[in-house]
C-alpha positions as CSV (number, residue, x, y, z in Angstrom):
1,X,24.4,245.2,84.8
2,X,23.7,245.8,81.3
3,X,20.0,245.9,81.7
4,X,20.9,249.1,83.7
5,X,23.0,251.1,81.4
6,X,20.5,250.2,78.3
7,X,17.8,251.7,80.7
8,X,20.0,254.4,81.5
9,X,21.2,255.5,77.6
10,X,16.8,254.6,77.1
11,X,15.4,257.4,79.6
12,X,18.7,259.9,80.3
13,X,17.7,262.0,77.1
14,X,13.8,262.1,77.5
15,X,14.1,262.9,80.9
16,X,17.1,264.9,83.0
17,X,14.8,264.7,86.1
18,X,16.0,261.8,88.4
19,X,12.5,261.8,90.3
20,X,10.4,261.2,87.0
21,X,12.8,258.6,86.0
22,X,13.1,256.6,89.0
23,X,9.8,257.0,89.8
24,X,8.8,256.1,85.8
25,X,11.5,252.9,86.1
26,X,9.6,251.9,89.6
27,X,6.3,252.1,88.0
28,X,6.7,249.9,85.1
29,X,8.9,247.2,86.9
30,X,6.5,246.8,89.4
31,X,3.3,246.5,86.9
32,X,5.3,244.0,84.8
33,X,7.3,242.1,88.1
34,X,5.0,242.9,90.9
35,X,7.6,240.6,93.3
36,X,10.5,241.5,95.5
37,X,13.4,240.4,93.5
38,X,12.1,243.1,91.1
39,X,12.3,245.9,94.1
40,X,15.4,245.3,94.8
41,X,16.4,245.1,91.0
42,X,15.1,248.2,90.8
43,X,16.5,250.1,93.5
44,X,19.8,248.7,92.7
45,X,19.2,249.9,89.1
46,X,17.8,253.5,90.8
47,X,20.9,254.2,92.7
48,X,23.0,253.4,89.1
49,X,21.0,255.9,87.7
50,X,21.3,257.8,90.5
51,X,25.1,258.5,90.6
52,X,26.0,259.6,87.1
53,X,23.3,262.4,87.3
54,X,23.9,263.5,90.5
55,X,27.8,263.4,89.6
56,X,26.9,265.5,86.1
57,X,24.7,268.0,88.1
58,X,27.5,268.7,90.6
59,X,30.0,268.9,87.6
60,X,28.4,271.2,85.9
61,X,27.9,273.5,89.5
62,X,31.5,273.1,90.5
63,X,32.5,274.7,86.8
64,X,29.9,277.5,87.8
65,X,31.2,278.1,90.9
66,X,34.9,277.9,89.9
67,X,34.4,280.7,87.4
68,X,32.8,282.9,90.4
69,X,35.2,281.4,92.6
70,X,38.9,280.9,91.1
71,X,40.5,280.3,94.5
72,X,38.9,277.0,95.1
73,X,38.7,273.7,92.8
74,X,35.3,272.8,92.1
75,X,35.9,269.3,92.9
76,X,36.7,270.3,96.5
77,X,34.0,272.7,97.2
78,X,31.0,270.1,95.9
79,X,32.7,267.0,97.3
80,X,30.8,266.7,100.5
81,X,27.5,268.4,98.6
82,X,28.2,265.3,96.2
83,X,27.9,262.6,98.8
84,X,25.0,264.3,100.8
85,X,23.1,264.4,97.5
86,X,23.6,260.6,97.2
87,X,23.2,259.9,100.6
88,X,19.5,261.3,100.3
89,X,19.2,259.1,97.7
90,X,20.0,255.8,99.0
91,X,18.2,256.5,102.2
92,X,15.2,257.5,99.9
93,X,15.5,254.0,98.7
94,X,15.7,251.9,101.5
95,X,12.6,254.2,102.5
96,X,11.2,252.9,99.4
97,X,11.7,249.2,99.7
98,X,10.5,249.2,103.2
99,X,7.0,250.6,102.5
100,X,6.5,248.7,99.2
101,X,7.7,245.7,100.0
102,X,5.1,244.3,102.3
103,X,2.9,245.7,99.9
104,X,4.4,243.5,97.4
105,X,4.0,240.6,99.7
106,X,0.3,241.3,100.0
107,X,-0.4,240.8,96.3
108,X,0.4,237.3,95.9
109,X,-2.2,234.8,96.5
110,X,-0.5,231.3,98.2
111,X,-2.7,228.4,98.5
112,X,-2.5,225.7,101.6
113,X,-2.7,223.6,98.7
114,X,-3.0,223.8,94.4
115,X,-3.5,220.0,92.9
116,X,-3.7,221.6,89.5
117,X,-0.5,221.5,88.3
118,X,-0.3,217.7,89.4
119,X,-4.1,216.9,87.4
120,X,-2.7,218.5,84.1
121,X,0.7,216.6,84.3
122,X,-1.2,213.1,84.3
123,X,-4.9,214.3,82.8
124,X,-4.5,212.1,79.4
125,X,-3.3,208.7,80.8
126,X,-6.4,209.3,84.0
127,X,-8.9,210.0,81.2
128,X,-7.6,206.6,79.3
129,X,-7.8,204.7,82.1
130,X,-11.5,205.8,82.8
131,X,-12.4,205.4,78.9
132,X,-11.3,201.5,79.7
133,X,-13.4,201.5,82.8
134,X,-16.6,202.6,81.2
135,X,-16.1,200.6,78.3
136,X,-15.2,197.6,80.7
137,X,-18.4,198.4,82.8
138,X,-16.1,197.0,85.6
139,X,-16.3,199.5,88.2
140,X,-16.3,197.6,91.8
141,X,-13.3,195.6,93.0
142,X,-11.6,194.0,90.0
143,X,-8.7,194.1,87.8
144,X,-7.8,197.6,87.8
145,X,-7.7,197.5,91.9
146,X,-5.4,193.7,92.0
147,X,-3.1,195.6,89.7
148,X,-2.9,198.8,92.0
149,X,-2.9,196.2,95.3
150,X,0.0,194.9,93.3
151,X,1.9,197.8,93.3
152,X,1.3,199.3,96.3
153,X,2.7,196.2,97.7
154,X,5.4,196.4,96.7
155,X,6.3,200.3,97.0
156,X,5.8,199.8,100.2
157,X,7.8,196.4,101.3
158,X,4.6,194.8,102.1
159,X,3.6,190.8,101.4
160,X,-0.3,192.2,101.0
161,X,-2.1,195.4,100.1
162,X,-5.8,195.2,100.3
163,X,-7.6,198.1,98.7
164,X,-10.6,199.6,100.8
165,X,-13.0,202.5,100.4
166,X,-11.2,205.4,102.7
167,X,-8.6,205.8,105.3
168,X,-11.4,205.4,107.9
169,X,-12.9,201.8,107.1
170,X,-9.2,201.0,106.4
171,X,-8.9,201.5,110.3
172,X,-12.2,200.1,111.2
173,X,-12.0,196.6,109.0
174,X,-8.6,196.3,110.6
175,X,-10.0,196.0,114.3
176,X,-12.9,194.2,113.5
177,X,-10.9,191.3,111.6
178,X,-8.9,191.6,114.8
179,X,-11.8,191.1,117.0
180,X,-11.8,194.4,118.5
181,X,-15.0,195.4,120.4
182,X,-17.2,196.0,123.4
183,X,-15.3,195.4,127.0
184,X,-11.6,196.2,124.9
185,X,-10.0,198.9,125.1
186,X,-7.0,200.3,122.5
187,X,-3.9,202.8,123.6
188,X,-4.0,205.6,120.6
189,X,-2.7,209.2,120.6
190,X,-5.1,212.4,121.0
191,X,-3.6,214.6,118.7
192,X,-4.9,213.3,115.4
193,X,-7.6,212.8,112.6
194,X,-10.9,212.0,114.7
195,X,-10.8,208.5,112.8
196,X,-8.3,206.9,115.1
197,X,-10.2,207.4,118.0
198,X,-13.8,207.0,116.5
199,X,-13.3,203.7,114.8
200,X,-12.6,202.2,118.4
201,X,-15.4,203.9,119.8
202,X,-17.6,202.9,116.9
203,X,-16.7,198.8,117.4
204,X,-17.8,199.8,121.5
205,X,-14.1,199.2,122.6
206,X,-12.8,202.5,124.6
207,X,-10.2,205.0,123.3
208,X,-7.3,205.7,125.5
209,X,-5.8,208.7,125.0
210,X,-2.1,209.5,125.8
211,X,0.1,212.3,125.3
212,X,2.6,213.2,122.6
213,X,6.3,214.6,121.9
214,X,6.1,218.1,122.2
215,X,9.1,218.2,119.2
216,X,7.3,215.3,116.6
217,X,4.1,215.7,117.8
218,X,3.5,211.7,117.5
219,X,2.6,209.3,120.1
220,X,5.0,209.7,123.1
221,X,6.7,206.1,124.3
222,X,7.3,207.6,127.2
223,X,4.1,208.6,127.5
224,X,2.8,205.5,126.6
225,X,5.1,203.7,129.2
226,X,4.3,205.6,131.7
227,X,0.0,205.1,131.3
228,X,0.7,201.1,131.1
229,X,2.7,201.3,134.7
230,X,0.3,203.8,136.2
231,X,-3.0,202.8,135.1
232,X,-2.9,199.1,133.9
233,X,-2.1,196.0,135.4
234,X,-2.8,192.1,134.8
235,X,-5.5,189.9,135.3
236,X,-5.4,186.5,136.6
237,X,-5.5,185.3,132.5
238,X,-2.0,187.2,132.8
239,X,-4.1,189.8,130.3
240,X,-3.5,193.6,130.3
241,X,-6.2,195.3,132.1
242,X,-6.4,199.2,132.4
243,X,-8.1,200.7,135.7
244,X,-11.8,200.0,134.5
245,X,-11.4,195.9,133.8
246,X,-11.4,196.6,129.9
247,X,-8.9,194.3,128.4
248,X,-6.4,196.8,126.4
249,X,-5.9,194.8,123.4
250,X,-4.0,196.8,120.9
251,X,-1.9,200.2,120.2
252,X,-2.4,202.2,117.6
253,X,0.4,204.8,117.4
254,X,-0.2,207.6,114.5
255,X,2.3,208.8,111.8
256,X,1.5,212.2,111.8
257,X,1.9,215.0,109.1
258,X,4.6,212.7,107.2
259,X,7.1,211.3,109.7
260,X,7.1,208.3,111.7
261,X,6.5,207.1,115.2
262,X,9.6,205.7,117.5
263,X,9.1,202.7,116.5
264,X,11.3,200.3,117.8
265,X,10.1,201.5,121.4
266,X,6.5,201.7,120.9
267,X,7.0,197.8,119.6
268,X,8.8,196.8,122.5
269,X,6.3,197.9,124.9
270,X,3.6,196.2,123.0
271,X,6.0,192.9,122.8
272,X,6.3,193.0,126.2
273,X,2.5,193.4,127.3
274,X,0.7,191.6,124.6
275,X,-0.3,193.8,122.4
276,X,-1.2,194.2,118.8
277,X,0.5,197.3,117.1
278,X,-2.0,199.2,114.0
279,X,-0.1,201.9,112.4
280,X,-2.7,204.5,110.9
281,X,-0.5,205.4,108.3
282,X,-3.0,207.6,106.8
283,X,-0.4,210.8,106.4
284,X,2.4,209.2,105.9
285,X,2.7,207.2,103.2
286,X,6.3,206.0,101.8
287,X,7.7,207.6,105.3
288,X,10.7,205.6,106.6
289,X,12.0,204.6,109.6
290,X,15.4,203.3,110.8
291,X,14.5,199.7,112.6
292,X,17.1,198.5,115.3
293,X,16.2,194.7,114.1
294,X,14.5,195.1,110.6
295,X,16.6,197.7,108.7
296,X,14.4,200.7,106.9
297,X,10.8,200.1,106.9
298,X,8.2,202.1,105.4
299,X,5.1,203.8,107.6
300,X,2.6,200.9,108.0
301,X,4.9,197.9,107.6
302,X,6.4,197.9,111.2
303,X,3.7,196.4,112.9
304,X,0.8,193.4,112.1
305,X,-0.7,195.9,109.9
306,X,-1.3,199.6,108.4
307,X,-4.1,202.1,107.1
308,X,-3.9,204.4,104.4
309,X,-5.9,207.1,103.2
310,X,-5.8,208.3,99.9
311,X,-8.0,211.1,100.2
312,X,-7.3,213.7,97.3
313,X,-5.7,215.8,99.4
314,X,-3.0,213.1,100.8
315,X,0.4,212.6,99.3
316,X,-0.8,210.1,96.7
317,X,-4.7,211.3,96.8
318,X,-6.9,210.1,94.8
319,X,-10.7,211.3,93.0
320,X,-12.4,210.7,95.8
321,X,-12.6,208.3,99.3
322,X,-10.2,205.7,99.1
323,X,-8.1,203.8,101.7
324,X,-5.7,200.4,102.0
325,X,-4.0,198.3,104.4
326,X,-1.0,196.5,104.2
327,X,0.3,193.5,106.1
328,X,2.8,191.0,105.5
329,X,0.3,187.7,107.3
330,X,-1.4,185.7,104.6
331,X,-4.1,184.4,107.0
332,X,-4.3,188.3,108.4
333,X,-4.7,189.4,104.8
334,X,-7.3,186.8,103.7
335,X,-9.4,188.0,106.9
336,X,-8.8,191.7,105.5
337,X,-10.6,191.1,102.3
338,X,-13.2,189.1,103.7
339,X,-14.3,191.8,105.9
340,X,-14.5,194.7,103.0
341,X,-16.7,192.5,101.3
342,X,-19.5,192.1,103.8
343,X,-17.7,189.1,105.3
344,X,-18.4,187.2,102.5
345,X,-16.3,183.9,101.1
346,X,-17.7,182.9,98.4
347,X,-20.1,184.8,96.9
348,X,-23.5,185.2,99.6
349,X,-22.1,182.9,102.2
350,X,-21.1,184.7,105.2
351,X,-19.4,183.6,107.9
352,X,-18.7,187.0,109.9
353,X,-20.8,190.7,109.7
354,X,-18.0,192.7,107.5
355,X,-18.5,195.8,106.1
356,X,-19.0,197.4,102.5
357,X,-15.3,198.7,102.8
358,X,-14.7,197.9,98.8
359,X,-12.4,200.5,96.7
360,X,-13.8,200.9,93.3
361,X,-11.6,200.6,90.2
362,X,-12.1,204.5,89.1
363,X,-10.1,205.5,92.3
364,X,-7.9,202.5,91.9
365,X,-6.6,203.3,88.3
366,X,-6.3,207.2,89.8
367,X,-4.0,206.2,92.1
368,X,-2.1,203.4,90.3
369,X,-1.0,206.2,87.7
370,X,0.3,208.5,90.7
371,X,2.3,205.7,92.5
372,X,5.3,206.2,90.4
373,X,5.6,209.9,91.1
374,X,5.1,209.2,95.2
375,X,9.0,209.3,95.8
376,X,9.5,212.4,93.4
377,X,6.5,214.5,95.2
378,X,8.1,213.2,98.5
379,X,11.8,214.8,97.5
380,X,9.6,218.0,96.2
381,X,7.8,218.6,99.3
382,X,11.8,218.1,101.4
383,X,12.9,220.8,99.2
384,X,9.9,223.2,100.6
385,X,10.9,222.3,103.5
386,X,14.0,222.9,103.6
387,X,13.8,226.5,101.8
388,X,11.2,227.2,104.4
389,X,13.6,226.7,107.4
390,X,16.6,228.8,105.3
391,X,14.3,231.7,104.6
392,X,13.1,231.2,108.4
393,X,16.5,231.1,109.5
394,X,18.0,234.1,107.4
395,X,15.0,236.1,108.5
396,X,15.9,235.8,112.4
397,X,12.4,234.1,113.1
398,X,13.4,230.7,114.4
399,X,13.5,231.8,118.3
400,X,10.3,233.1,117.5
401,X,8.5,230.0,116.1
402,X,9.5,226.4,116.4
403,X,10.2,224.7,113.2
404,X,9.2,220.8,111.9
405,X,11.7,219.0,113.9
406,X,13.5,215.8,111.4
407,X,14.6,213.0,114.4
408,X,15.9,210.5,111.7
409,X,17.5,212.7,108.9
410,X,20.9,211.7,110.2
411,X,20.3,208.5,109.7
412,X,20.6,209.3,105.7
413,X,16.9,207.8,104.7
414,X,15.8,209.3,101.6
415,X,12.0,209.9,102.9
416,X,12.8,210.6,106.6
417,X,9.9,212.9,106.3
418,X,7.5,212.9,103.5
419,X,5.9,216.8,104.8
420,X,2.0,215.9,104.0
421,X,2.1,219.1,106.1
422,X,4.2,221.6,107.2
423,X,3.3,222.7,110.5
424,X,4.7,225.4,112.9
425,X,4.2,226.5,116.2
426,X,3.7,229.7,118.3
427,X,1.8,230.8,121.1
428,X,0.2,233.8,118.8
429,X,-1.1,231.2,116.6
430,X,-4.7,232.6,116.2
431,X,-3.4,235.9,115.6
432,X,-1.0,234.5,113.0
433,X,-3.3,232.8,111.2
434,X,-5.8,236.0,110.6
435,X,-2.8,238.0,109.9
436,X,-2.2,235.5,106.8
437,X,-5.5,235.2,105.6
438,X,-5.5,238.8,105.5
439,X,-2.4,238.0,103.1
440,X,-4.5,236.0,100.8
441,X,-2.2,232.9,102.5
442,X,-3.6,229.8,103.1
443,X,-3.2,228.2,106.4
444,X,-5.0,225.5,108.6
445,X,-5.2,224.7,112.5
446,X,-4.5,220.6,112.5
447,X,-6.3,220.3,114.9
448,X,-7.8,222.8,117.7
449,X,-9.0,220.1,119.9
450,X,-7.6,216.8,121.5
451,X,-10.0,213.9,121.1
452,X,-9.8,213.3,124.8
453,X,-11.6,217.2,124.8
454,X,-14.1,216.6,122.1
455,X,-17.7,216.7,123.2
456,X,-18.6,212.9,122.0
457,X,-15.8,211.6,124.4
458,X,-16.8,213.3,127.5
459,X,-18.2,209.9,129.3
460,X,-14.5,209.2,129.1
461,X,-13.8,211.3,131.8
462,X,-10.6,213.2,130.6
463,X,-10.5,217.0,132.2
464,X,-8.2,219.9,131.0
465,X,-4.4,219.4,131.6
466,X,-4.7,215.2,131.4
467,X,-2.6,215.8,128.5
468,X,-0.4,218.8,128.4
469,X,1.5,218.4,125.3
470,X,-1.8,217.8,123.4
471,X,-3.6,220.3,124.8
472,X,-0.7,223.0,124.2
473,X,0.1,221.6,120.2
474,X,-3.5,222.7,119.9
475,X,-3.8,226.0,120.7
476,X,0.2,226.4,119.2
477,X,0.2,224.7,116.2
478,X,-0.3,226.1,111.9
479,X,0.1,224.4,108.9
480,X,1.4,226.5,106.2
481,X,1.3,226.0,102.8
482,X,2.8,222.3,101.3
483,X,2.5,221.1,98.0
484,X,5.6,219.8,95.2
485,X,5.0,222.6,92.8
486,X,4.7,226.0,95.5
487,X,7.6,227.8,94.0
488,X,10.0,230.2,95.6
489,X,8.3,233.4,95.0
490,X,5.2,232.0,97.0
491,X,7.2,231.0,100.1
492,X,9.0,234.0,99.9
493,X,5.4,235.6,100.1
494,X,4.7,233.5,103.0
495,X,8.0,234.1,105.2
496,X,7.8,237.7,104.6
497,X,4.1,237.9,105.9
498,X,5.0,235.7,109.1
499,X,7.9,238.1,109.5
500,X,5.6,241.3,109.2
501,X,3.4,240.1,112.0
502,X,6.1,239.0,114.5
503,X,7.9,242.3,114.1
């Protein structure tokens, strides 16, 4: 290591004491590196130091000691002096590392998430495209979102993309073009984003909650199998019923935290009752899926239609509230944008009560400049992902926590998982998650209730234990810090905190 010898030749003639040197070396490297890799730089560089004056200093007592002592070579009487001297040393640095180094950890600040880096990357072409807007005055609908519909389109394999105002009224124009409402009632998952269960509630059709996969955390088919046998049957219309007389009309199965639902089940149980599939897409954008019958599809293009959200802090986020659906029917689609606009075709007829679900071209043009990064963020956030399980791995900690689980990575997709979060589970979650903001680490609980337990959905009737695997992802469950640019150094930080508290 040349570094160490140039230090060696710097400090060996200013100072013959090892301790001030060391001690001297340790000071500056960890003011200028305050990191790990510099510790253990600098403890290699220690015990290099180390041996050369510890092997002068028992030189120069063996010639002593021969001179009072002819009988016996100096070199044999010091030997074992020698190598207790540089034991004492080395164990004096492994003493070292072990107390600094989770000081070392404490100092560095990681985010749950940093959009800075990604805001100054694209800040000139964002401001041009405002400078257009104002100067255009067009600021509602218009070009600006056709040209991001456009694309969006077709990043995502889809005949139609219809721009709306937020993930949420995404959802909610969705059902009400579909003629979801009082007396209905619509099969979603508990474990998500209260928007999948309030925009059914909000249209007076009923939420029915079932559970998840423990592993993927999404809608269980299974599960959903199971509550269509149990507590459903058919009507004399031949209509699916569940046990209250509410006529279940659609499922809406949720792509949560990046990776996609079993599909090709979850659409053959719908086939086979009658049932309309919505995909809220809203974490998962660009996700893929290996089809049985349709090859690779993307999130929200499996089924008669998908939401978005583009919320800033989503995958492709944008300024603000903004949303889309995508669909592949031209009659579906033409109902879609009729209902953002008031349900209004032409301009102050109205032929149905719509919503003001419109996206406005500020938020469009934000988002059509991030669309062509999507795929490279996606491969940015894999690569987190996959240092997080390596450092999880060499650090013993996987029978300890349970690690994102990737069902179709074998089938060679590119974005198997897109990682709009990367969440963990363990029973001391709580405790964990104090223990890391302690740390100056950023962490969140997605989420510590099941809708079927929230307060507004009590009339439903759901009691604790209904659903098991919901219940237990949310006491269980942390997301730890996810975003393209978190370097090395940060997760390091973030691994060695989680590694502090569970030993």
């Amino acid at each position: 290591m040349p570094l160490v010898r140039r230090e060696r030749e710097l400090f060996a003639p200013a100072a013959d004491d090892l301790r001030i040197r060391f001690f001297f070396l340790l000071g500056v490297n960890l003011l200028v590196h305050p990191n790990l890799d510099a510790l253990s730089f600098l403890l290699e560089s220690g015990a290099e130091i180390a041996r050369p004056v510890l092997e002068k200093d028992e030189e120069t007592k063996g010639e002593k000691d021969e001179q009072n002592r002819p009988e016996k070579r100096a070199d044999e009487s010091h030997a074992a002096t020698l190598a207790d001297r540089l034991w004492t040393v080395n164990a004096s640095f492994r003493s070292v590392r072990q107390r600094v180094a989770p000081m070392l950890r404490c100092r560095m600040r990681v985010p749950l998430l940093d959009l800075s880096a990604q805001y100054e990357r694209l800040a000139d072409p964002i401001r041009r495209e405002f400078d257009e807007i104002l100067r255009t005055q067009s600021f509602i609908l218009g070009p600006k979102v056709e040209e991001f519909e456009r694309a969006l389109a077709e990043h995502c394999g889809a005949r139609h993309a219809i721009g709306v105002s937020s993930g949420t009224d995404a959802q909610l124009a969705i059902m009400m073009a579909l003629g979801i409402g009082a007396g209905d009632a619509v099969i979603t998952s508990a474990y998500t984003f209260f928007a999948t269960g309030g925009c059914i509630a909000r249209l007076g059709a009923t939420p029915r909650f079932v559970d998840i996969d423990p592993a993927t955390f999404n809608l269980s088919p299974v599960a959903l199998e199971e509550f269509i046998g149990r507590r459903c049957r058919r009507n004399r219309d031949g209509r699916l019923i569940d046990d209250e007389g509410r006529i279940v009309r659609a499922i809406v199965p949720v792509h949560l935290f990046g990776l996609c639902c079993d599909m090709d089940p979850i659409n053959q149980i719908a086939a086979q009752n009658g049932l309309t599939v919505i995909e809220d897409a809203a974490q998962a954008i660009g996700a893929e899926y290996p089809t049985a019958a349709r090859g690779v599809r993307q999130a929200g293009t499996m089924s008669a239609a998908g939401s978005f959200s583009f919320y800033p802090s989503k995958n492709l986020g944008a300024a603000g509230d903004a949303g889309a659906i995508v669909c592949d029917d031209d009659a579906l689609a033409e109902r879609f944008r009729i209902f953002r606009q008031h349900g209004m075709e032409p301009r102050y007829f109205h032929h149905v009560v719509g919503g003001n679900f419109r996206l406005d071209a500020l938020q469009a043009a934000v988002l059509w400049i991030k669309l062509p990064y999507l795929n490279e963020w996606s491969t940015a956030r894999r690569g987190v992902a996959d240092f997080y399980r390596e450092q999880f791995e060499h650090a013993g900690l996987t029978n300890r926590i349970a690690l994102p689980t990737e069902p179709y990575r074998a089938s060679g997709l590119m974005n198997h998982h897109i990682y709009h979060q990367y969440v963990i589970r363990t029973p001391q979650r709580d405790d964990l998650q104090k223990h890391l903001a302690a740390r100056e680490i950023g962490s969140a609980v997605y989420y510590p209730l099941g809708l079927h337990q929230q307060k507004c959905f009590a009339a439903l009737g759901y009691r604790a234990g209904d659903l098991p695997e919901t219940e237990r992802a949310a006491r269980e469950t942390l997301a730890l810090p996810i975003f393209p640019e978190l370097t090395h150094e940060m997760q390091h930080a973030v691994v060695g905190a989680i590694a502090d508290f569970l030993k």
